[in-house]
Each structure stands twice: as structure tokens, then as C-alpha cells.
C-alpha positions, 0 to 999 in steps of 0.5 A: 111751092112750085105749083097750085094745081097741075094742068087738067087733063081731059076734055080742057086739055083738047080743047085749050088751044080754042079757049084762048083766042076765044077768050081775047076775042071776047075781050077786044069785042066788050071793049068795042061794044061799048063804043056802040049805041046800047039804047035809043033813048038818051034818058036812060042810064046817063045816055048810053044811045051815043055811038063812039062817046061811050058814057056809064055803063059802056064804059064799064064793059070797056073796063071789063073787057081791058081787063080781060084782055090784059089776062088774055095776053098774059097767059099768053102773048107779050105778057105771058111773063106774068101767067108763070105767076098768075092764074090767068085761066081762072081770072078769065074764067071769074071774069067771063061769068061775071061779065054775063051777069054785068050784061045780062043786068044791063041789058035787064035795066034798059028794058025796064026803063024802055018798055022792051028788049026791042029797045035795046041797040046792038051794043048791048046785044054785042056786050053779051056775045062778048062774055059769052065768049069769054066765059067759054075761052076761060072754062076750056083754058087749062090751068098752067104750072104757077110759081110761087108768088113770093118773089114774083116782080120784087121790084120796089119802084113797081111796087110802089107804084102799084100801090099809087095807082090803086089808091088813085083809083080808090079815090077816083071811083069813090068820088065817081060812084057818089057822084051818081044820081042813077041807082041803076048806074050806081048798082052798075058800078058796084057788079064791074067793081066786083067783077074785075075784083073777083077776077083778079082774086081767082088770078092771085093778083092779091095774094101778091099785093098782101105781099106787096103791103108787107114789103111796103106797110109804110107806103101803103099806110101814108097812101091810105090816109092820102087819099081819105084826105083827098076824098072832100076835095073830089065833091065840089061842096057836096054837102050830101055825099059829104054828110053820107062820108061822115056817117061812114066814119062814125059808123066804122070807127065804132065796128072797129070797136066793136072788133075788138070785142067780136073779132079779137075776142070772140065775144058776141055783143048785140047792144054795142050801140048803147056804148055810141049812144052813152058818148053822144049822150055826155056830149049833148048834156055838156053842150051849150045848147039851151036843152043841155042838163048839165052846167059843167062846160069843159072844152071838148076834149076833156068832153070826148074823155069823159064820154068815153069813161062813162062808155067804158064805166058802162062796158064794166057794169055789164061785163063783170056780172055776165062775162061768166057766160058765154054764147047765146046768153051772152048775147041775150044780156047784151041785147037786154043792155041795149034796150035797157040803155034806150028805155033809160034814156026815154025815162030821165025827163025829170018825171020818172028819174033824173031830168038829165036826157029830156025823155023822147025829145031828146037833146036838140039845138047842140051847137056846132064845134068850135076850135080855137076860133075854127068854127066846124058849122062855118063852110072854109075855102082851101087851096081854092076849094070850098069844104062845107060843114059836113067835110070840116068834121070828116076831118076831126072823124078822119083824125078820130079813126086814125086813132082808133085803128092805131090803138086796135093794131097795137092791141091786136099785136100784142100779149092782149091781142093773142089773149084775146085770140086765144080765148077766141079759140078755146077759152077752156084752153086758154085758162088752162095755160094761165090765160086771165081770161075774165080780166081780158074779156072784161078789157074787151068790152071796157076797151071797145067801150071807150072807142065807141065813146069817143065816135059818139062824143062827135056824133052828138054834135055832128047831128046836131041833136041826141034822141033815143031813137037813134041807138035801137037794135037795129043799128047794133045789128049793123055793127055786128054785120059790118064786122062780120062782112068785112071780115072779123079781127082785121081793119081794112075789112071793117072799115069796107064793111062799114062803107058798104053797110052806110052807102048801099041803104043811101044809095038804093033808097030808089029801090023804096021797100025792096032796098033792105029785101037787096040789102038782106040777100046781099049779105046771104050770098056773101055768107054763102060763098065767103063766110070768111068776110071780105078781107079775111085774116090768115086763121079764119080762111084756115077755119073755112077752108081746112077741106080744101088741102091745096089752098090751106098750104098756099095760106100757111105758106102765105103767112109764114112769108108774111111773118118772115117780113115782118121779122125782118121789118 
């Protein structure tokens, strides 16, 4: 593929050799503007009223405006070796938007603290010519003749260090951004993380890095993993942003779950957390804590695999009956399930049915783990840092999710797998060429099940305490959204869908009521302009893109290079 699109003719053209001073002159001023004062009053946004200390806020429009002036000079200038690659004109143009809107918020939040726009410093007014211009310099530049991305900058050690610097900047700015006591800061860094995101993926940098992760899986794995380490010693004790990390992994370990059933599938569960809350459920009742209702103590491993049978046990009894439908009533029955399993837990308090769940109270009191002598409730001191109770189970939850994304890629990979996505597809289809397809919805929900158990066998002693209250509706309505945000079928979607899903409601409880009303248009706009979700595999962009013939040749040639490495692998 020697080209994307040919280079516009018209007023763009006659115009281009203005868009690109334009555009690097926008980009040093938005660096520079964050050397200036934005504000007067030093209280609001962490103090941005200093000139040539800039703190928050200034420091994300000097990110912004670097990386524009990196796109800048590689469309042209000493680094126009990487415009013959990628599309500088459209990142400028993503950036310069989005650095308007970056500003244009910033400039909303200090008034708002202040009491004016007569408030705001030069600095931010600065700011603001400054993505103007950008936006202007990347609308007049002409998209050049670009090459195709397959063999671009094959050098190993690059790569490599690619992938290094940016799970260093992964780990950093998660222990940034949790670090944040400001909603405001926090929101701030979300838009310049989206900002630049958005930028670099009109610019093709990630098309590039899919590639770069298919040469260097391995790599990308251990550095992944590496940094999810790390995480816990970035937090000084933190046992509050500690706390959110472990929700996070329970709540990704059970939507990965979930994926196999909605993603791989295609089959549409509304009372996945039934399955999380039956796992919780045997653990609390096997604890030694003074409320559990069963005498049999095994250790907690045999605990995690009977939490997960029964989720399993639970994933069969549902399906066998209803499987045989499909769509809207599919999801009716789940729904009802999940409701069924929630009343049910109210009721065996011993006056209804079975004394087995205490009804509405719930089971409290559940001890902490206890491994071999490592007390998980203890706080330890490692290599000189202190890790609490909530980073001891971030771990075993780390282990936990290790697993489960293990056993999804193997399953996804295999004859099951494109069963599943054949069934997905058009299950009439599927049958017709001999695919089994009760006996592999069935393993869907069992299987997805059984995951979502395990989560759960946790959960119950990472909280201390299991109660009905926890596994409404509204928390399987989550799931599904965290699945279809991410992107359905793949891992690294979900598991960023989960993260945004679990951090935004903490973080945006400033926001009091409005928080969900921002949390509900956020995930409108998302649907609106990539249905796909935020990491979409190759066949779902090519479901949401066919009308778009240029892109559909980029993706197919795309996974044809993909699955071309992977052979070789």
C-alpha cells in the first residue's frame, strides 16, 4: 500500500505552505505559555499563579504543545524522515482541536473558581492563541503520500525501547493522576491524555505500535505485568488509591469474564454479577468469621474452586433452559436471574428457607487472608517500602488476573474461540457447517461463570463482608458497559474499560449528583464516534467501517501483516 489518500487539491493546497509555520509556531507558544502565570490566586488548580515554575495544568499544555511540535517537525524539518510514515497533518489538525478544548476548559475551571474571566493571567489567554493556531496550521496542511507502516523504523532495540518508555509513562501517570486531590486537575489530565491520544492515532502512531506489539508480544507482556507491579510502590501507603486498584482488578477480572460471553459469543447477559456475587457468597459462608453458615473450613484454595463450580453450576442452570433464545429475551432471562439471585440471598436468613446468607445483613466480620503465615490484613515493608492491606491483595488480584487473561487469550485462540465468533456472527451459519452451538453457548456462560467466581472468592474477603446489596443490576449494567467501552472480544480493552468504569465515579464524586449525568454523556459520545470501543479488534472496525473503503484496505492489510507475524512466531 503505497498511500492512504493522495494529497488534497484546492484551497488547502494554496494554502499549505502557511499551515506549517502556523502550526510549530502554535506549538513552541503552548509550550511557552505554560511558563507563564494562568492565575492570580494560588489556590486554584494546585497553583498555577507562579511564572517560569509552571505546576498541573501549565504542565499539560507544555505536553500538548511538545507534542505538536514534534508533529511539526516531522512533517517537516529534522524529522520529516517519520512524515513519509506518519499522517503529521491529520495529528496536527486532531491536536490543535483538541488543544482548544483543553484550554477552553481550563480557562472555564479557573473562572469558575475565581469569580471571572477577569481572572485569568495572560498565560491562559496565551494558551488559547496558541491552539488556535494550531488548529488553523493543521487544517491548511495537505495530507502527503504516506508508506506503508509495515516495515516503518524495523529496528529492534527501538522497538523495544518504544514499549519501555511507554509503560514508564503508564506507571507514572497512573501514580500522577491518583495522586490528585483536585477534580479539576484530575479531569484536566484526562482531556491532555485524550488529547495527545487522539492525535497520535489520526497520525498512525498506533497502527505502528500494533505492529511493534506483534514483533515484540513477549516484550510487551513482561513490561505490562512489570509495571502493574510497580503500581503499589508509587503510592507511599496509600491505602485510598490502593483500595480504588483493587476494585479495579475485581471489576476487570470479572468483565473479562463477562467478554467471553458478550464478546467472543455475542450473547447478551444482563445478571453477570449474580456470578461475582455467588463466589463471594461460598467464601463468606466458608470463612471463619463468627456469622458464617457453614462448618466446613477448607484452605482458601480449595474455597476459590468451589466458589467458582458453584458460579459455574449456576452458569448451566440458567443457560440450559434459555440458551434456545436468543436477543432481547435472552437478556430479559438474565436480567430476571440476576434479580432471582439478589432476592434469594435476602431470603435464606433461616425464616424463609435455609439460614445459609443471614438475609439483608449479610455476612460480616470475614477475616482477612492468611497464607502460610503471610497475614494479607498486616501492613509488610518491602525494599524499604511500606504496602498496606489493600496492596497485599492487589497482588494475589494481580496473580488472579494474570490467569484469567490467560485462559481468555488461550480460549479465544482456539477451535472454541472461532466457534464462539462464528456463532457471534450468524449462529444459523454456524450450525449449518456443523458448529455445536448449545453446547458452546452453554461453555460460554459456564466458563465465564467460573471466572467471575474466582473474582468473587476474593472480593468477599477483601471486603470484609458479603451482603445483598452489593450485586444489583446496576453493577451488571457496568460490566456490560465496561466490555462494550473497551471494545468487545479483546483484553486490553476491557481491562481500560474497567479502569475508566471504577476510577471516574471515585474520582468525580466532587461533581456530587452531576458525576453519573458526566459519566452517562461520556459513554454517548464514545458510542457516537467509536462504537467500536476504545481498543477494537480488526472484525469489529471492519463491521463499523465498511462505508469507509480506504480504511477498510488499511485494516485488512493491517491483519493480514499481523497474522503473517504471528505464523512466523
Amino acid at each position: 500500500m503505497s498511500s492512504r489518500r493522495e494529497i488534497p487539491a484546492g484551497s488547502r493546497e494554496a494554502h499549505a505552505g502557511k499551515g506549517w509555520p502556523l502550526a510549530l509556531v502554535g506549538s513552541v507558544l503552548l509550550i511557552a505559555s505554560g511558563l507563564l502565570s494562568w492565575s492570580y490566586d494560588p489556590s486554584i488548580l494546585e497553583d498555577v499563579s507562579v511564572t517560569m515554575w509552571p505546576a498541573s495544568v501549565q504542565l499539560f499544555a507544555m505536553f500538548i504543545g511538545l507534542a505538536g511540535l514534534v508533529l511539526a517537525l516531522a512533517h517537516r524539518g529534522p524529522l520529516a524522515r517519520l512524515g513519509a510514515w506518519f499522517d503529521t497533518a491529520a495529528g496536527l489538525r486532531a491536536l490543535g482541536l483538541g488543544a482548544i478544548g483543553f484550554v477552553v476548559l481550563s480557562l472555564v475551571a479557573i473562572a469558575w473558581q475565581a469569580g471571572g474571566l477577569v481572572n485569568i493571567d495572560p498565560g491562559g489567554w496565551l494558551a488559547l492563541l496558541a491552539a488556535l493556531l494550531i488548529a488553523v496550521g493543521g487544517l491548511l496542511l495537505p495530507t502527503p503520500r504516506l508508506r506503508s507502516l509495515a516495515k516503518a523504523l524495523t529496528r529492534p532495540i527501538l522497538e523495544i525501547l518504544t514499549i519501555v518508555v511507554l509503560m514508564a509513562l503508564v506507571l507514572f501517570g497512573s501514580a500522577y493522576v491518583l495522586g490528585r486531590n483536585d477534580p479539576w486537575v484530575f479531569i484536566l489530565f484526562l482531556v491532555m491524555v485524550a488529547v495527545i491520544t487522539a492525535a497520535l492515532a489520526k497520525a498512525r502512531f498506533f497502527t505502528w505500535l500494533s505492529h511493534v506489539a506483534q514483533r515484540h508480544r513477549p516484550v510487551l507482556t513482561l513490561a505490562a505485568f512489570v509495571v502493574a507491579f510497580l503500581f503499589p510502590f508509587t503510592q507511599d501507603g496509600s491505602d485510598a488509591n490502593m483500595s480504588i486498584a483493587t476494585q479495579v482488578l475485581i471489576f476487570a477480572a470479572t468483565a473479562i469474564g463477562l467478554n467471553i460471553v458478550v464478546g467472543l459469543a455475542g450473547l447478551l447477559d444482563l445478571g453477570y454479577i449474580a456470578f461475582l456475587g455467588s463466589g463471594a457468597y461460598v467464601a463468606a459462608m466458608m470463612s471463619h468469621a463468627a456469622s458464617a453458615t457453614i462448618g466446613f473450613k477448607p484452605p482458601f484454595i480449595v474455597v476459590m474452586l468451589i466458589g467458582a463450580c458453584v458460579a459455574a453450576t449456576f452458569g448451566l442452570i440458567i443457560g440450559s433452559p434459555t440458551l434456545r433464545v436468543s436477543g432481547d429475551y435472552l437478556a430479559i432471562v438474565t436480567l430476571a436471574f440476576g434479580e432471582i439471585f439478589r432476592l434469594s440471598m435476602f431470603n435464606l436468613d433461616g425464616n424463609n428457607g435455609p439460614d445459609l446468607t443471614n438475609g439483608p445483613n449479610g455476612i460480616p466480620g470475614i477475616p482477612d487472608l492468611n497464607f502460610f503465615g503471610f497475614d494479607f490484613g498486616k501492613p509488610h515493608t518491602v525494599f524499604g517500602f511500606q504496602l498496606g492491606r489493600f496492596s497485599n491483595y492487589y497482588f494475589l488480584l494481580l496473580l488472579l488476573v494474570g490467569f484469567v487473561i490467560l485462559v481468555f487469550t488461550r480460549l479465544n485462540n482456539s477451535r472454541i474461540g472461532r466457534g464462539w465468533v462464528a456463532i457471534r456472527e450468524d449462529e444459523r451459519a454456524a450450525e449449518a457447517m456443523g458448529v455445536n452451538t448449545f453446547a458452546l453457548k452453554l461453555f460460554a456462560f459456564a466458563g465465564g461463570a467460573f471466572l467471575a467466581g474466582l473474582a468473587g472468592t476474593i472480593k468477599a474477603h477483601q471486603d470484609t463482608a458479603s451482603s445483598p446489596d452489593q450485586y444489583i443490576f446496576l453493577e451488571s449494567a457496568f460490566l456490560l458497559a465496561a466490555v462494550v467501552l473497551g471494545g468487545m472480544g479483546t483484553v486490553a480493552g476491557v481491562l481500560i474499560g474497567a479502569t475508566i468504569l471504577k476510577l471516574l465515579p471515585e474520582k468525580l464524586r466532587f461533581f456530587s449528583e452531576y458525576r453519573l449525568l458526566l459519566f452517562g454523556l461520556l459513554l454517548v459520545l464514545m458510542m457516537r464516534f467509536r462504537p467500536e470501543g476504545i481498543i477494537a479488534s480488526k472484525r469489529r472496525q471492519l463491521e463499523f467501517h465498511e462505508e469507509d473503503e480506504e480504511l477498510m484496505d488499511e485494516i485488512q492489510q493491517d491483519h493480514l501483516i499481523d497474522v503473517d507475524a504471528e505464523s512466523r512466531a
